[in-house]
N, C-alpha and C positions, 0 to 999 in steps of 0.2 A: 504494500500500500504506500501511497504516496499523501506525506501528512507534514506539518510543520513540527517541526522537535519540539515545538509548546506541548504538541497533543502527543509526543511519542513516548513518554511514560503511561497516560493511561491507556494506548493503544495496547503496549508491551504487558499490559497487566491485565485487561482482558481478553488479550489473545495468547500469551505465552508467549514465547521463545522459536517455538517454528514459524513462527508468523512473521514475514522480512515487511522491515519500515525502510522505506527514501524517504530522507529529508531533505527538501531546499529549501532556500533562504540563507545558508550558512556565511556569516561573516567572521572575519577574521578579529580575534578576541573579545568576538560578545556581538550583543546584538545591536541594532540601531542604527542610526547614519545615513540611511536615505526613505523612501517612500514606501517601502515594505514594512508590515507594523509587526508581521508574524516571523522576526525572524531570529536563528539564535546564532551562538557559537561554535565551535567545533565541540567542545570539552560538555555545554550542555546539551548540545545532538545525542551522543554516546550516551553518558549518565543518564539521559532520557531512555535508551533504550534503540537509539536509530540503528540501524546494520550496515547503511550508507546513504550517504551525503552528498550535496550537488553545489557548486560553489561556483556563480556563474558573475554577476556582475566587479565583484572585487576583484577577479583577476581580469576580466575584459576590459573593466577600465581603466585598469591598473595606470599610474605612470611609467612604471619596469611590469608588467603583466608576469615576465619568468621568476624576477624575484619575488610577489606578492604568491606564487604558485609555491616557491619554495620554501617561503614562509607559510602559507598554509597547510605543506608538508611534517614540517616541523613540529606545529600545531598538532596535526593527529600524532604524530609520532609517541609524541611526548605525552599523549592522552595514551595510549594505549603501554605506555614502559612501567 
């Protein structure tokens, strides 16, 4: 299902563990910053329960798009260590 990491805890908790969540909206250290009101972090995507994530405007309109991508690399990385 495709859901905002707001609703992917109680998705994850009525549906269980087999149940795969996409999250988009994901900005890099948190939510907020433009016109999108439903949108979260990387760190509270996961802890929500998301399985995977879609990160579409921060790196497209990035000033360095590759560095905003490597930085949002990091981001998961470090959620998941």
């Amino acid at each position: 299902m495709i859901a905002s990491g707001q609703d992917a805890a109680s998705l994850r908790s009525a549906c269980g563990p087999g149940f795969s969540i996409v999250c988009p909206g994901i900005r890099p250290g948190g939510a907020g910053g433009d016109d999108q009101k439903r949108t979260v972090g990387v760190a509270q995507a996961f802890a929500n329960g998301a399985d995977a994530i879609v990160v579409g405007r921060p790196i497209s309109l990035a000033d360095d798009p590759q560095a905003m991508a490597e930085f949002m690399q990091t981001e998961i990385a470090s959620f998941f260590k």
